[in-house]
Residue, then its C-alpha position, 0 to 999 in steps of 0.5 A: x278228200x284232204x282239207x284244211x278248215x281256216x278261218x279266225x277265232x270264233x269262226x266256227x272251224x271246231x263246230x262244223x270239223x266235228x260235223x264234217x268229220x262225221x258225214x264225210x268219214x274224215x280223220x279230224x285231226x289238229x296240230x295239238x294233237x299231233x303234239x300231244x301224241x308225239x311227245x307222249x310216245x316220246x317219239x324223236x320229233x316229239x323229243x325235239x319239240x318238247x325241248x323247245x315247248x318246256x324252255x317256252x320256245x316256239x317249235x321250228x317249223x321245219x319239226x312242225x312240218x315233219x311232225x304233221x307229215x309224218x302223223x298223216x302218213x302213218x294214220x292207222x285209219x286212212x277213212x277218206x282222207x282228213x280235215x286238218x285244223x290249225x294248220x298251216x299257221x304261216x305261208x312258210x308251213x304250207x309250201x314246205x307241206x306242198x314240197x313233202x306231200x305233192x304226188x302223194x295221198x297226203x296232198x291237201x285238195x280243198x281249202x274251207x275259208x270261215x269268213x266272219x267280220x271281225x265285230x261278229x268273232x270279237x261279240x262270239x269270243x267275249x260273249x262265250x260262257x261255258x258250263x264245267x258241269x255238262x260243257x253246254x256253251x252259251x253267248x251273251x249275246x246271241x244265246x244268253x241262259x235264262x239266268x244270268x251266270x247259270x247254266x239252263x241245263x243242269x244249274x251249275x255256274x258259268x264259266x269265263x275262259x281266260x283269253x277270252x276279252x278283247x285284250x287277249x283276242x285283238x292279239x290272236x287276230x293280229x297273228x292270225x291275219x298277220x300270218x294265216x291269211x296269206x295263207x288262204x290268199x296263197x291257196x287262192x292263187x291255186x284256185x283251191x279256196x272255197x269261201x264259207x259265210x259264216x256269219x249267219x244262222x248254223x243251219x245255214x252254213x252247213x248246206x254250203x260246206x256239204x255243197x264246196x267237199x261234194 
């Protein structure tokens, strides 16, 4: 089973990859990733992206898809197949993947769409606190510490990640619904979308993730 997790930030798709990959044996794999041990091999399409990352240039997607390709073709551990998250970004990038995958083993079957209203992502993205100390994450308003600023389990501070105000994910969210949901709508058309709400409690998300991959 080849998937994609989409979805907007603070939809979930980090938490539940980690549990999909575990029950599933799936290689969880993201596009970070895939760059980040490209360009450490110095592979040549790790070359070719790491010129246009260090002039602050975004990778073409013509690399970017052979990168992604090429990482799935050549996986040391095939398992059952893999989750991919944070990829496609754009309509572009998945018909180029559908042209570079069809007939093969790489072709994706199954597309897990995260849905969470925007009020509810904007609340999980600006409310999230996390520890340095121990990495235990919490949210000011759905799972304050008991005290505030203070991590419940060891005592250390909290943390505020940078681009995590409103400022800074009204512009995430304008990109993604710009250019990743048509995506999903044209996954849609395909009748390969599944449909996960994931606005409500993690236990009740779950059985509706295992029921779409089984």
């Amino acid at each position: 089973m080849n998937i994609f997790i989409m979805g907007a930030p603070g939809s979930g798709k980090g938490t539940f990859s980690s549990r999909i990959k575990e029950e599933f044996n799936l290689n969880h794999i993201s596009t970070g990733d895939i760059f980040r041990e490209n360009i450490s091999k110095g592979t040549p399409l790790g070359l070719k992206a790491k010129e246009y990352t260090e002039s602050g240039r975004l990778v073409p997607d013509e690399v970017t898809n052979a990168m992604v390709a090429d990482y799935l073709k050549n996986l040391p551990d095939q398992k059952n197949g893999y989750l991919l998250d944070g990829y496609p970004r754009t309509l572009d990038q998945a018909k180029a993947f559908e042209e570079m995958t069809n007939g093969t083993d790489q072709a994706v079957n199954l597309i897990l769409s995260m849905d969470v209203p925007t009020e509810v992502l904007t609340k999980r993205i600006t409310g999230r606190r996390t520890c340095k100390n121990c990495g235990e994450i919490f949210n000011i308003y759905y799972k304050a510490p008991a005290q505030e600023g203070i991590c419940d389990h060891c005592g250390s501070p909290l943390s505020q990640r940078k681009d995590d105000n409103e400022e800074s994910l009204k512009t995430r969210l304008d990109e993604y619904f710009k250019n990743t949901a048509p995506v999903i709508a044209h996954y849609e058309d395909l009748g390969m979308v599944t449909h996960i709400n994931a606005d409500q409690e993690m236990d009740a998300i779950w059985p509706l993730i295992k029921e779409a991959i089984q």
